[in-house]
C-alpha positions in Angstrom: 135.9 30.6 222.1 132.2 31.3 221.8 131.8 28.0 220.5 133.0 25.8 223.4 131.7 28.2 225.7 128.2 27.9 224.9 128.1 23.9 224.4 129.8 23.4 227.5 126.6 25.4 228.9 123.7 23.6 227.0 125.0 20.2 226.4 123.1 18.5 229.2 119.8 20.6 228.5 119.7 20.7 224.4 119.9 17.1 224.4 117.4 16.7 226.7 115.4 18.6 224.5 116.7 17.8 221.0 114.2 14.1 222.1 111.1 16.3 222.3 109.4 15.3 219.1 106.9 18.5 217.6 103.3 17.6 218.0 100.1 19.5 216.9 98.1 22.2 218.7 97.4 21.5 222.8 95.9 25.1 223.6 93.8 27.5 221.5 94.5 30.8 220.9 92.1 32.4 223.1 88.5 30.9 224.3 86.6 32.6 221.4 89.9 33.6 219.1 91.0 31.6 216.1 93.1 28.1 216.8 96.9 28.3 216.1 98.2 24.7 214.9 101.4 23.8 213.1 100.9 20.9 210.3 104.2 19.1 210.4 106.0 18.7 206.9 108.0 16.2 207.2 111.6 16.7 205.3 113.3 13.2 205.8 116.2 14.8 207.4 117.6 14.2 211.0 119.5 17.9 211.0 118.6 20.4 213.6 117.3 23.4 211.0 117.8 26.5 212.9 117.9 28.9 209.6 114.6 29.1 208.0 113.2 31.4 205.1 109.5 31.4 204.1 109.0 32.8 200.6 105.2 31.8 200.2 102.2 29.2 201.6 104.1 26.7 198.9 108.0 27.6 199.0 110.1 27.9 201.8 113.6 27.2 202.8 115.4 25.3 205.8 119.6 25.2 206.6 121.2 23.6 209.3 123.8 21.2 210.8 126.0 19.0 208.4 125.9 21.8 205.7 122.5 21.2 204.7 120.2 23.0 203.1 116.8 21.9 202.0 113.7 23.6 199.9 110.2 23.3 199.0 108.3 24.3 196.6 104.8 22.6 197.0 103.9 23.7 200.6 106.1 20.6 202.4 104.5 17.7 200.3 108.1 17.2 199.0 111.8 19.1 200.2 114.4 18.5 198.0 118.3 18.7 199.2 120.1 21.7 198.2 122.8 21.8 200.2 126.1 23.5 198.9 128.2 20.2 197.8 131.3 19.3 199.9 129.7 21.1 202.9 129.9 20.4 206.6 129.5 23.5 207.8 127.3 25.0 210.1 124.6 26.7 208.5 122.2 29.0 211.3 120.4 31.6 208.9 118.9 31.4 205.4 117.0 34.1 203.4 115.4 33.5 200.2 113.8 36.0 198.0 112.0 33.1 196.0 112.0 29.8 194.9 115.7 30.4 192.8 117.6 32.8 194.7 118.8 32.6 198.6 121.4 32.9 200.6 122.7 31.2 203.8 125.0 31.6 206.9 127.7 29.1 208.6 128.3 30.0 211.8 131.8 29.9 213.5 135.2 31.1 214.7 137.1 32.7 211.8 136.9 30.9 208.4 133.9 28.6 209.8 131.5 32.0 209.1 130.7 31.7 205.6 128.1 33.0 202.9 126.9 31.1 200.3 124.5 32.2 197.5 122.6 30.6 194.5 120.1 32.2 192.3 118.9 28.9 190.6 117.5 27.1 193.5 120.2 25.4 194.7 121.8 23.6 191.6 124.8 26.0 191.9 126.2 28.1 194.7 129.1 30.3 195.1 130.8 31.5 198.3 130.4 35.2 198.6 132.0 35.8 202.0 134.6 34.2 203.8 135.4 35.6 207.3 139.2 35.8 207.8 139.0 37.1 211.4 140.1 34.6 213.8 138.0 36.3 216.8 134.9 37.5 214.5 132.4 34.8 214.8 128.9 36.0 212.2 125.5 34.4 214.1 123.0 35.9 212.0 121.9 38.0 208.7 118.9 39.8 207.4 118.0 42.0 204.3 115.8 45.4 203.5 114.9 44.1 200.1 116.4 42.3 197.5 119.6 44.1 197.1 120.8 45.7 200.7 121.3 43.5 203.6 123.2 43.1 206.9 125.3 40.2 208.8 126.1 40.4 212.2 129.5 39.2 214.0 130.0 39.3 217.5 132.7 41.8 219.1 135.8 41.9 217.7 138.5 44.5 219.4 135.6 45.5 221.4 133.0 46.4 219.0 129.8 44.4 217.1 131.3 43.8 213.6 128.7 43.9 210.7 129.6 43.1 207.1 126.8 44.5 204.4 125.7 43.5 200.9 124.4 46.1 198.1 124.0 43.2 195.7 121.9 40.8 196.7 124.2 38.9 198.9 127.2 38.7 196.0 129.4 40.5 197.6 129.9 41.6 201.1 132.3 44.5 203.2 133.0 44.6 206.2 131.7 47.9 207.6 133.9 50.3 210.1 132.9 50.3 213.7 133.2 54.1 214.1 129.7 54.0 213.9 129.3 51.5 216.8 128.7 51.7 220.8 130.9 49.7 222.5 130.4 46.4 223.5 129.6 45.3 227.4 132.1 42.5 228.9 131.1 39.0 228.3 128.2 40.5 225.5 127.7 38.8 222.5 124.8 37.6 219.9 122.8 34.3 219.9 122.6 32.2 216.9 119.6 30.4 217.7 116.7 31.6 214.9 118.5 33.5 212.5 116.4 36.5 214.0 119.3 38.0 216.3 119.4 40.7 213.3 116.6 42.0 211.5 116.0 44.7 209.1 113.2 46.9 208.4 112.2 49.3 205.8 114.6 51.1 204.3 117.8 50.8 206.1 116.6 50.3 209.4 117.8 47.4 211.4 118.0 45.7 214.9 119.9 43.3 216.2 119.8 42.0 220.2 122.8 40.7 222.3 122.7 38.7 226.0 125.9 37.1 227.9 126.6 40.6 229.9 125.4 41.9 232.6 122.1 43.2 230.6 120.8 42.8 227.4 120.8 45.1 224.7 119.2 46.4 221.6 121.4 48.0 219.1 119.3 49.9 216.1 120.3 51.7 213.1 118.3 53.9 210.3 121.1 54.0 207.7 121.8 50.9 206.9 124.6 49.8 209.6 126.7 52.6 209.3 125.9 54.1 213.2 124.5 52.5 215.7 122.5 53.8 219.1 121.9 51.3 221.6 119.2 50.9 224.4 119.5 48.7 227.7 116.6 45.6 227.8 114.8 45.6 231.0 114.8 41.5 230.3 117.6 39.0 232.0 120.8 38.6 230.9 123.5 35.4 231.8 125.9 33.8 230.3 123.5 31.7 228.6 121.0 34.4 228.8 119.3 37.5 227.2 117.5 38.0 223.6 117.3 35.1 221.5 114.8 37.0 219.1 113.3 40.3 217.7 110.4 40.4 215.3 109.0 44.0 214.2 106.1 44.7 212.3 107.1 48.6 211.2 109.2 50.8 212.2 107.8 51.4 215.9 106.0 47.7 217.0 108.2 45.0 217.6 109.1 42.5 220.5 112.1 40.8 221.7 111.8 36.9 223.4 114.8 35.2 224.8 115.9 33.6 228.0 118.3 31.1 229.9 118.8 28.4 226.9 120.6 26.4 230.1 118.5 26.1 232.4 115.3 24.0 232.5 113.2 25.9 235.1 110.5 28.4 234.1 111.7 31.5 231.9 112.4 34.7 233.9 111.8 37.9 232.5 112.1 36.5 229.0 110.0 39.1 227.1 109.4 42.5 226.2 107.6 45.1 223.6 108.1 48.0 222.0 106.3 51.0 220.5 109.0 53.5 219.8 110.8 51.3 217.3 113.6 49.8 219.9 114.3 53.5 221.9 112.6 51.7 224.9 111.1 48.3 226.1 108.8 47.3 228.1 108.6 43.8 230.4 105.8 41.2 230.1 105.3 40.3 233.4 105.6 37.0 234.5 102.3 35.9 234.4 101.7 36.9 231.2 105.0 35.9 229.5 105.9 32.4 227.7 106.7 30.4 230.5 110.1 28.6 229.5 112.9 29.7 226.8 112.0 30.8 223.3 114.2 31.2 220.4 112.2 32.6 217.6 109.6 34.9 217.2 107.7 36.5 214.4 104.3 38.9 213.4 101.7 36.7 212.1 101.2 39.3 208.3 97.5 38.6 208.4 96.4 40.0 211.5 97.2 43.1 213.3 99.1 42.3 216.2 99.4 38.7 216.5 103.1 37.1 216.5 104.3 33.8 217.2 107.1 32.4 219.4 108.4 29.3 219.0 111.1 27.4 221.3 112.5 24.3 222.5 109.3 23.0 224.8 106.4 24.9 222.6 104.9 27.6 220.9 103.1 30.9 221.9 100.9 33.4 220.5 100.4 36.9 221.3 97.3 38.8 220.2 98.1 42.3 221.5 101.8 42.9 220.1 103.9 40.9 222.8 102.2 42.1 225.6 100.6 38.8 226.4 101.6 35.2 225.4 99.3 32.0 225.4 101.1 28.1 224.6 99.1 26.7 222.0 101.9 23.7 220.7 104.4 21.5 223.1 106.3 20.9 219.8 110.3 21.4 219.3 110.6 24.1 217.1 114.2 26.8 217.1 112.6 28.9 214.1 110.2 30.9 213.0 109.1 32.9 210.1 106.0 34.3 208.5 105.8 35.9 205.1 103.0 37.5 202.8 100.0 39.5 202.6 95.8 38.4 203.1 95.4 34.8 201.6 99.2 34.4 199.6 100.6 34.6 203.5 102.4 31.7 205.4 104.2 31.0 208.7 107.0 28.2 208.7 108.9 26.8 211.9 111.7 24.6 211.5 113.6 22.9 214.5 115.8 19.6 214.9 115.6 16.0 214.2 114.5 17.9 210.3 111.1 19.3 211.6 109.3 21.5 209.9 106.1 23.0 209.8 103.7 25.3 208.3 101.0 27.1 210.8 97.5 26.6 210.3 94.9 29.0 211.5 91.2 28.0 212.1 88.1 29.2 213.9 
C-alpha cells in the first residue's frame, strides 16, 4: 500500500521537521530586487494543512489532517472551522472558486479518497465522489474554470486513473485509460501540495509522478481524455521525483521536487520549461533550492517570478525557475497565488495550522 510505504520512509525525517516552527523573511529577493516575506496568520489549529486554495488578498482556504477544513475571509485576522462534520479523513487538496463554493480531496486507499463539495461556505457539504477501487489511491485535483476539472489517482491495472467533473465538482466519472501511457514500475504521484495536477486554459493539464526509475510529466490538451508523456531530466527514488508543477500559460512552467526522506542537500530537484511540458530543462545545482520542496507557484503580479515553499524554507525565482534564492526558513507544504495587479495574493499553508500570506516590499 502506498500509504504504509511512504510513512515507513519519512517518519524519522517529517517529524523532525513537522518541530520547525515558520518564521519571517531571512534573505531578500535579490540585492536591489523587492523583499519576499510571509506574514504568518495564525489559524488556532495544530493540523498539518497540505491543501490550500487562495481566492483573494482577504479569502482563502486551508484542508488537512483530522478532516479539517478551515476558511478566511478577512485576510487571516480570523479562520473559521468548516470542516465537513463527522470527518476524520485525510484531506490533501482544496480548491475554491470563492468565499461560498469549494471543494476538497481525502486522500487514501479505496474508499479513504473522497470529494466533498459545498457552495455556501462550508455550512453544508455533500460527498460527490467516493472511490470504490481498492488499489486507486486519488493524491490531487485541479480545475480549468468553474465547471471542468480533473482528479488524479495513482496506477491502477497499470495505468494513471483520472476521474473528471463538468459541474463544478458535483459529479465526477471516472475517465477510460485508453487515452493513457503506461505507467513505469514503482511510479506513482505525490500528495504533498495539492499541485501534483494542474490545469491550464482550456482543457490543458499536467500532472508529475516520481517513485520509478525517472520522473515524469504527463500532459493533455483535451481535458484528460489522451495523454503524452515526457521523461524529467530531475531524480527520481522511491521517495523521490516531482512534488510540484506551477505554469504560468501554456508554454512557461516549472517543476520542484526531491527526496522528501532524506535530510541532506536536494539533488537535481528542479527544472523549467518553455514548450508547455514537451521538454525540461535542469537547474543546476548551484542555482537550484538547496533541500526538498513541495509546492511551487507563479507570483500573478510579476512576470516570471514563482515561489517554492518546503519543509526547511522558501525560495524565489525571478527568471521562470531557472534560478532560486531562500528568502524564509519557515515550515510551509503549500503554496498558492491567485489574482491580477493590486486584488492579487500568495497563501502558504503547512503543519502545526500555519498559514501565511506573502508580503512583497522594496
Amino acid at each position: 500500500m502506498k500509504t504504509l510505504r511512504i510513512a515507513a520512509l519519512a517518519a524519522g525525517v517529517l517529524l523532525a521537521m513537522s518541530q520547525l516552527v515558520p518564521a519571517q523573511a531571512v534573505i531578500a529577493g535579490g540585492h536591489h530586487g523587492p523583499k519576499y516575506q510571509w506574514e504568518l496568520k495564525p489559524t488556532g489549529s495544530a493540523s498539518q494543512f497540505r491543501g490550500l486554495a487562495a481566492v483573494s488578498a482577504d479569502v482563502a482556504w486551508v484542508a488537512g489532517s483530522e478532516g479539517q477544513v478551515l476558511r478566511t475571509v478577512d485576510g487571516g485576522k480570523k479562520w473559521q472551522n468548516v470542516s465537513p462534520p463527522g470527518q476524520t479523513l485525510l484531506f490533501r487538496d482544496v480548491e475554491a472558486f470563492d468565499a461560498k463554493h469549494a471543494v476538497v480531496l481525502a486522500i487514501g486507499n479505496g474508499e479513504d479518497s473522497r470529494i466533498f463539495r459545498t457552495a455556501d461556505g462550508g455550512k453544508t457539504w455533500a460527498e460527490a465522489f467516493r472511490n470504490t477501487d481498492p488499489v486507486a489511491f486519488y493524491d490531487c485535483l485541479d480545475f480549468n474554470n468553474t465547471r471542468n476539472g480533473l482528479a488524479l489517482s495513482d496506477p491502477v491495472g497499470g495505468k494513471f486513473r483520472i476521474a473528471a467533473t463538468s459541474d463544478g465538482g458535483k459529479s465526477w466519472k471516472v475517465q477510460s485509460t485508453k487515452g493513457m501511457p503506461a505507467a513505469l514500475p514503482g511510479e506513482f504521484a505525490f500528495a504533498a501540495s495539492g499541485t501534483c495536477l494542474v490545469a491550464g486554459a482550456g482543457r490543458s493539464a499536467w500532472f508529475a509522478t516520481g517513485g520509478a526509475d525517472r520522473p515524469r510529466v504527463f500532459r493533455t490538451s483535451d481535458g484528460g481524455r489522451t495523454w503524452k508523456v515526457t521523461d524529467s531530466p530531475m531524480a527520481s527514488g522511491e521517495a523521490a521525483g516531482i512534488f510540484s508543477l506551477a505554469f504560468r500559460g501554456p508554454l512557461h512552467g516549472v517543476a520542484i521536487g526531491g527526496d522528501f526522506a532524506t535530510t541532506g542537500g536536494a539533488v537535481n530537484a528542479a527544472s523549467y520549461t518553455s514548450d508547455g511540458g514537451r521538454s525540461w530543462k535542469l537547474v543546476p545545482a548551484d542555482k537550484a533550492p538547496k533541500m526538498y520542496r513541495s509546492g511551487s507557484a507563479f507570483v500573478p503580479w510579476t512576470v516570471a517570478t514563482v515561489v517554492a515553499v518546503g519543509p526547511t524554507g522558501s525560495d524565489v525565482s525571478v527568471d521562470g525557475g531557472r534560478s532560486w534564492t531562500q528568502f524564509d526558513d519557515g515550515n510551509y507544504d503549500s503554496v498558492e497565488c491567485v489574482g491580477h495587479g493590486h486584488k492579487s495574493a500568495c497563501w502558504a499553508s503547512g503543519p502545526k495550522g500555519a498559514a501565511a500570506r506573502l508580503s512583497v516590499s522594496r
